[in-house]
C-alpha positions in Angstrom: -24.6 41.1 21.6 -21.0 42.4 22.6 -20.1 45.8 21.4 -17.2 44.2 19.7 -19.2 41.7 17.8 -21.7 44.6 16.7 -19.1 47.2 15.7 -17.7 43.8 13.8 -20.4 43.0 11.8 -21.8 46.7 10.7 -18.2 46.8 9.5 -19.1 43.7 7.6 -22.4 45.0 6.2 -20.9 47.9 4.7 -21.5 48.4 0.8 -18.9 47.0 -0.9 -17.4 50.5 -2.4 -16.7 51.4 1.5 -13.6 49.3 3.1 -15.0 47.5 6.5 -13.8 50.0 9.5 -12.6 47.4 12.4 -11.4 49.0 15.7 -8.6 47.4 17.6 -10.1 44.2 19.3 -12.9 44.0 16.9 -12.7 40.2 15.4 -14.4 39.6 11.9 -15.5 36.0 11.7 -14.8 34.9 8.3 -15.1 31.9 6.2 -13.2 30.1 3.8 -14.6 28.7 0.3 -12.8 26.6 -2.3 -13.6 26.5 -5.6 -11.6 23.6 -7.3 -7.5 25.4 -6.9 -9.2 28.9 -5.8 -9.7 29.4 -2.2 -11.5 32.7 -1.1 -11.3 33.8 2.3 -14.4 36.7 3.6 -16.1 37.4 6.3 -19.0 35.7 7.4 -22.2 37.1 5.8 -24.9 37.7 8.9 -28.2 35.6 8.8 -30.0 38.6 7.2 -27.4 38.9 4.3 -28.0 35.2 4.0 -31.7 35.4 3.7 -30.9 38.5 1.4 -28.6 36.8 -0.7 -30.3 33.3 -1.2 -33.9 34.9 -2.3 -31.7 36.8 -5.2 -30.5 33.5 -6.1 -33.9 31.7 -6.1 -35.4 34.7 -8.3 -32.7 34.1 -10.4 -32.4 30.6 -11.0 -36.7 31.1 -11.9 -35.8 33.0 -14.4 -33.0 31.0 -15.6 -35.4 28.2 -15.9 -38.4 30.2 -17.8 -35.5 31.2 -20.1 -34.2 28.1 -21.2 -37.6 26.1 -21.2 -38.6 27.8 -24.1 -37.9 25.4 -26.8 -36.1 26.6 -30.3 -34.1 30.4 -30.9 -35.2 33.5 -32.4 -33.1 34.1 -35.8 -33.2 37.8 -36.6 -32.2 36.9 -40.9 -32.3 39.1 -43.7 -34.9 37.3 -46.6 -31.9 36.3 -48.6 -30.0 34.3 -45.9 -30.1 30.7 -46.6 -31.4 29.0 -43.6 -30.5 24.9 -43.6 -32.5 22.4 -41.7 -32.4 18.5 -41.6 -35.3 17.2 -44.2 -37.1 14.6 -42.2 -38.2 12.6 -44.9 -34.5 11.7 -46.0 -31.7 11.8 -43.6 -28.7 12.6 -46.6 -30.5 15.8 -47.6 -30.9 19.4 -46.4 -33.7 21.7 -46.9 -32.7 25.1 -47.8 -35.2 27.8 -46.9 -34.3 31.0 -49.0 -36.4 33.9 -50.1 -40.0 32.2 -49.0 -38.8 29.1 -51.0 -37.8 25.5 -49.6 -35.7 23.3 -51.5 -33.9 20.3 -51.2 -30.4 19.2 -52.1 -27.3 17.9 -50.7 -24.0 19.8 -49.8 -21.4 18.4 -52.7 -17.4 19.8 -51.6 -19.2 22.7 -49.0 -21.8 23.7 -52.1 -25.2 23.2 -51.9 -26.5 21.1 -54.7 -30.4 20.8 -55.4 -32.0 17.4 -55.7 -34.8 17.5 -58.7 
């Protein structure tokens, strides 16, 4: 590889924090991506940086997907928060589950109404 080239990329593989150090004649490749009306222009990442980057990504979308394949949320609620789910049996009514107890009712102007 050229000296040019080489002095080019370690400037390019620099942390981010440090500015890339290119010496007169040195040529960065870079690369241009759009995103919708946003158009970035970088330099090219090297193969390694590549491989580097795409593995994070992989590890990351795993996660991503054990996250969200868990069905249902955790609800952190206090014993008197009225939790309201759909009542299976009838489609028009509500279940409210407060202190330990269910019951069911109907929401009448934005107040829950118990059905006897």
């Amino acid at each position: 590889m050229p000296v040019k080239a080489k002095r080019a990329l370690a400037a390019i593989a620099q942390p981010p924090h440090k500015k890339p150090v290119l010496r007169a004649g040195d040529v960065a490749a870079m690369s241009t991506v759009k995103f919708g009306g946003v158009t970035v222009v970088m330099p090219t990442p090297t193969p390694a940086q590549l491989k580097k980057r795409i593995a994070e990504s992989s590890q990351m979308a795993d996660r991503l997907i054990r996250a969200i394949a868990k069905p249902g949320i955790k609800l952190s609620l206090k014993k008197t928060t009225p939790v309201f789910v759909a009542d299976s049996e009838n489609p028009k009514l509500v279940i409210r589950k407060l202190d330990g107890k269910r019951t069911r009712g109907e929401f009448q102007n934005g107040v829950f109404v118990a059905i006897k």
